[in-house]
C-alpha positions in Angstrom: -12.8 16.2 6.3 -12.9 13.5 3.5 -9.1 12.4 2.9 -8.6 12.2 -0.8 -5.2 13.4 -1.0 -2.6 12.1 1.3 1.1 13.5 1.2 3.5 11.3 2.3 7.0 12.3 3.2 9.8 9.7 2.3 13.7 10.2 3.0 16.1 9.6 0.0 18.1 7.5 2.5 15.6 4.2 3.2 11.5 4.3 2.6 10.7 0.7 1.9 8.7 1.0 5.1 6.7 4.0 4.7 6.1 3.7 1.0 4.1 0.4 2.2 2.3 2.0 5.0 1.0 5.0 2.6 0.1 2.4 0.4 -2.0 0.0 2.7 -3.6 3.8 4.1 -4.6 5.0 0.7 -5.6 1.7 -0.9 -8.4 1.5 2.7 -9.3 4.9 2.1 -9.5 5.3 -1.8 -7.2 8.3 -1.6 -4.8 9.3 -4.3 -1.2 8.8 -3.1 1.5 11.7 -3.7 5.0 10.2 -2.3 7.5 13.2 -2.2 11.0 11.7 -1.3 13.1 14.4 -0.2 17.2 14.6 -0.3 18.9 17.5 1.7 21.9 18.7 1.2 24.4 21.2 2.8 24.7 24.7 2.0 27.3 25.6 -0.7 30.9 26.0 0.0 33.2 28.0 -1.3 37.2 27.9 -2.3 39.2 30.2 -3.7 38.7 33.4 -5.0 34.7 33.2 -3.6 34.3 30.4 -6.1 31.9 27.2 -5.5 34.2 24.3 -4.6 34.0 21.8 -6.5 34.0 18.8 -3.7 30.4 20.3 -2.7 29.5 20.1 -6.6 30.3 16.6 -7.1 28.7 15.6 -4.0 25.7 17.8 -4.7 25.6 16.1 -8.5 25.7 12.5 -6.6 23.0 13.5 -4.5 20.6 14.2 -7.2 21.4 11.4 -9.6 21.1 8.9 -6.2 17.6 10.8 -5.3 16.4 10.6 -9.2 17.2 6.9 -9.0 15.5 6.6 -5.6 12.0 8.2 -7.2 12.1 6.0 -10.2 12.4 3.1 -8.0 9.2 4.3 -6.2 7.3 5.0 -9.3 7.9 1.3 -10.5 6.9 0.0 -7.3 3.4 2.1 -7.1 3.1 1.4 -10.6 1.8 -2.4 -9.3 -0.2 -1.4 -6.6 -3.0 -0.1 -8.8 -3.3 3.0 -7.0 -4.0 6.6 -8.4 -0.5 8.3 -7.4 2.2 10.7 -8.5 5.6 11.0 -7.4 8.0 14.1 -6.7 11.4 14.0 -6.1 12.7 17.1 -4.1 16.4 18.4 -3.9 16.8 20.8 -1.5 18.8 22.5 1.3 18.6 22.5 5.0 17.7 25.9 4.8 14.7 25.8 2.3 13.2 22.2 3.3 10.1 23.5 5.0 9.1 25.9 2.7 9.4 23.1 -0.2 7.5 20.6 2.4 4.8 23.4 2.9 4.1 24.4 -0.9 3.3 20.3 -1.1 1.4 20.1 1.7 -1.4 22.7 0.5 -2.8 20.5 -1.6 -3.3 17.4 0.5 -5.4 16.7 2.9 -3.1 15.0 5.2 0.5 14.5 5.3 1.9 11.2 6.6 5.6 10.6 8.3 6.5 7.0 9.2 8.9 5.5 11.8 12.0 5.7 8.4 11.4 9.3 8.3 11.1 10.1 11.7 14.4 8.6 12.3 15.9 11.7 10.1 15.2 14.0 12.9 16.1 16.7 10.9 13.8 16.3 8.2 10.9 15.3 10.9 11.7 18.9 12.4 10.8 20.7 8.8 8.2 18.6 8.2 6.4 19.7 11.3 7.5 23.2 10.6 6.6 23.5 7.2 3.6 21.2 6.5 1.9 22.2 10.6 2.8 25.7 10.7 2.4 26.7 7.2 -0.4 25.0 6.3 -3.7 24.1 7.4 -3.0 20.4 6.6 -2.8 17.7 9.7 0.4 15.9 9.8 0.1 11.7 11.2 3.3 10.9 12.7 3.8 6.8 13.1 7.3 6.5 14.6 6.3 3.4 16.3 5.8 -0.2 14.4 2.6 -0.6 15.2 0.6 -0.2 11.3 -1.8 3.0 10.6 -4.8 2.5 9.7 -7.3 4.0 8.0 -10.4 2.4 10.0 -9.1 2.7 13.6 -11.5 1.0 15.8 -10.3 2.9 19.1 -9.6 6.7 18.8 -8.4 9.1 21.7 -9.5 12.5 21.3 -6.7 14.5 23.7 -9.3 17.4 24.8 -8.2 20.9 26.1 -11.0 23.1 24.9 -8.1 25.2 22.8 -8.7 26.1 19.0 -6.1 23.4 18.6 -7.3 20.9 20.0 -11.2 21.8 18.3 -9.4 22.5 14.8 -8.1 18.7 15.2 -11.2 17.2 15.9 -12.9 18.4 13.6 -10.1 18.0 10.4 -10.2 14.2 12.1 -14.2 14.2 11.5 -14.1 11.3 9.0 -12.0 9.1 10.9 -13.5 9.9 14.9 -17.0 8.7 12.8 -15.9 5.3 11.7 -14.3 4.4 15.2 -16.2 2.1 17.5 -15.5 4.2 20.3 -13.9 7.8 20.6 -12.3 8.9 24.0 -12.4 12.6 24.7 -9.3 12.6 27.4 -8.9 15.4 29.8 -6.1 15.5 32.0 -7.0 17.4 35.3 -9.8 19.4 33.7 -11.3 22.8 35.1 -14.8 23.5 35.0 -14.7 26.5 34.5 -17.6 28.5 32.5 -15.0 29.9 29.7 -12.3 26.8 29.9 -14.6 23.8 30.0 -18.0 24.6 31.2 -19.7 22.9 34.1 -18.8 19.2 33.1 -15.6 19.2 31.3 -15.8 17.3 27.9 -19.8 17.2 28.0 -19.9 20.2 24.9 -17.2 18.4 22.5 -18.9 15.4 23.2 -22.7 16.5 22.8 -20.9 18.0 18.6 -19.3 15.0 17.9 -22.4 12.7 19.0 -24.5 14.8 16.7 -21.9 14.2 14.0 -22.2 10.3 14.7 -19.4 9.7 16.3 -20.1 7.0 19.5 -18.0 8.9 22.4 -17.0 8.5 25.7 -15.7 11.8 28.0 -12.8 10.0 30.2 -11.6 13.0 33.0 -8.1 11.4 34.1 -5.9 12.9 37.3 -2.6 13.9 36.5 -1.4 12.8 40.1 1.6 14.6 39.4 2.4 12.9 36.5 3.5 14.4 32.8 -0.3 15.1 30.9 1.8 13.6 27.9 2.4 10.3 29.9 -0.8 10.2 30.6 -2.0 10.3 27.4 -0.2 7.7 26.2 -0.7 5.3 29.2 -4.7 6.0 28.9 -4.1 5.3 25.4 -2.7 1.8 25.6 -5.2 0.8 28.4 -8.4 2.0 26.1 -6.3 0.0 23.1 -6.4 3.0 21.2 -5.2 2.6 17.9 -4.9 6.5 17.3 -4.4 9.7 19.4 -6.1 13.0 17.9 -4.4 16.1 19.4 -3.9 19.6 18.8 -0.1 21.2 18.9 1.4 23.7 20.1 -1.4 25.5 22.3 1.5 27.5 23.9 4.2 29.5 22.1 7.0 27.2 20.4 9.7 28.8 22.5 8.0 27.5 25.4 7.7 24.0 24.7 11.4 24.8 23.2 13.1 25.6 26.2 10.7 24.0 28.8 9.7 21.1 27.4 5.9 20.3 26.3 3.2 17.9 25.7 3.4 18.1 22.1 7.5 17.9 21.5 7.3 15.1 24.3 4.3 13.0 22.1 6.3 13.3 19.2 9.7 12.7 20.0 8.1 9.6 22.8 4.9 8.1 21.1 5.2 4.6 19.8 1.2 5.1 18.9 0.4 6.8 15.2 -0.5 10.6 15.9 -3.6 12.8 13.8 -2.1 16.8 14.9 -3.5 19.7 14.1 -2.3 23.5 14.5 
């Protein structure tokens, strides 16, 4: 998948950071730039009578003249960087964000969330809802400082054999083809003829090599451990400068209530994440 289109989610509330770092990606990847920065507010309540109070009005008025403010100041600032971008500003309600985030997301090819806007937890949450689960769009979630680029040099490929996990790879074609070496990680692998054949991680590998993509199939023992803490350890001793992974291979109320490699990479990843659903 080319990336021509990058979303990238800003909060209302500080995006100095993430502006820059959608920048820098779209300026090394020659991808037009559409910043959405996004302001939600609470539900409406009432006073008297079943009548709107007027507390939540002004506040809601405030809101949008500080977000309207916020989106001119991003304008002027893209405005120097010679990039082709647009910029949308987005009032909306707790209730409503994701499906707003999703309608955005179908035309990009990727959406982008930094370390600012993953520090709104709430907005993170309907981002991976709307833009993940709505969409077929990949989501690259940096909550870490370390910067995202658009040429990483080290790349590793979290493998399962699950649709998720394929439909990843492949949306993260582009990038897996410019890397100077591509780690397909499997954590305690089965072979198994209908989980991962006969050698694990010797099918993915044999695609992507035909693809151009210079790989190397790393089978890693759990011993006991979290899969997602071993991702991420594997991940720092390869130098890996990006994990590619599939989410959400099991139902969301599981990795709700029992935990899960996915919720855990997000919410414990200092490492830029390319996820697919």
């Amino acid at each position: 998948m080319s990336i021509r289109t990058v979303l990238s989610i800003l909060t209302s509330k500080y995006f100095d950071e993430d502006l820059k770092a959608a920048v820098e990606f779209c300026g090394a990847s020659g991808a037009h730039l559409t910043a959405v920065v996004i302001c939600m507010g609470a539900s409406p309540t009432t006073g008297g009578y079943n009548s709107l109070s007027t507390v939540w009005l002004d506040e809601r008025q405030r809101e949008i003249e500080e977000l309207v403010k916020k989106a001119e100041e991003i304008k002027e600032n893209l405005s120097r960087t010679g990039l082709s971008y647009d910029v949308q500003d987005v009032y909306t309600e707790f209730a409503f964000a994701r499906e707003d985030i999703a309608e955005r997301a179908l035309y990009a090819d990727v959406v982008l969330v930094g370390r600012q806007a993953c520090k709104d937890e709430e907005l993170q949450k309907r981002v991976m809802d709307g833009a993940l689960f709505q969409t077929p769009t990949p989501v690259i979630i940096n909550r870490g400082r370390r910067p995202l680029s658009s040429t990483s040099k080290s790349i590793v490929l979290a493998w399962d054999s699950s649709d998720e996990a394929s439909r990843a790879a492949r949306q993260a074609l582009d990038l897996l083809k410019m890397a100077d070496c591509v780690y397909v990680t499997m954590v305690d692998p089965v072979s198994r003829e209908r989980v991962n054949g006969e050698e694990p991680g010797a099918d993915i590998a044999s695609f992507l090599s035909r693809h151009g993509v210079k790989v190397q199939v790393d089978r890693v023992a759990s011993g006991g451990n979290r899969a997602d803490e071993i991702l991420r350890q594997h991940a720092t001793d390869v130098n890996a400068d990006l994990i590619v992974m599939g989410a959400y291979n099991h139902p969301r109320w599981q990795q709700t209530l029992f935990g899960g490699v996915t919720r855990n990479m997000i919410e414990q990843s200092s490492m830029p994440i390319f996820m697919a659903h």
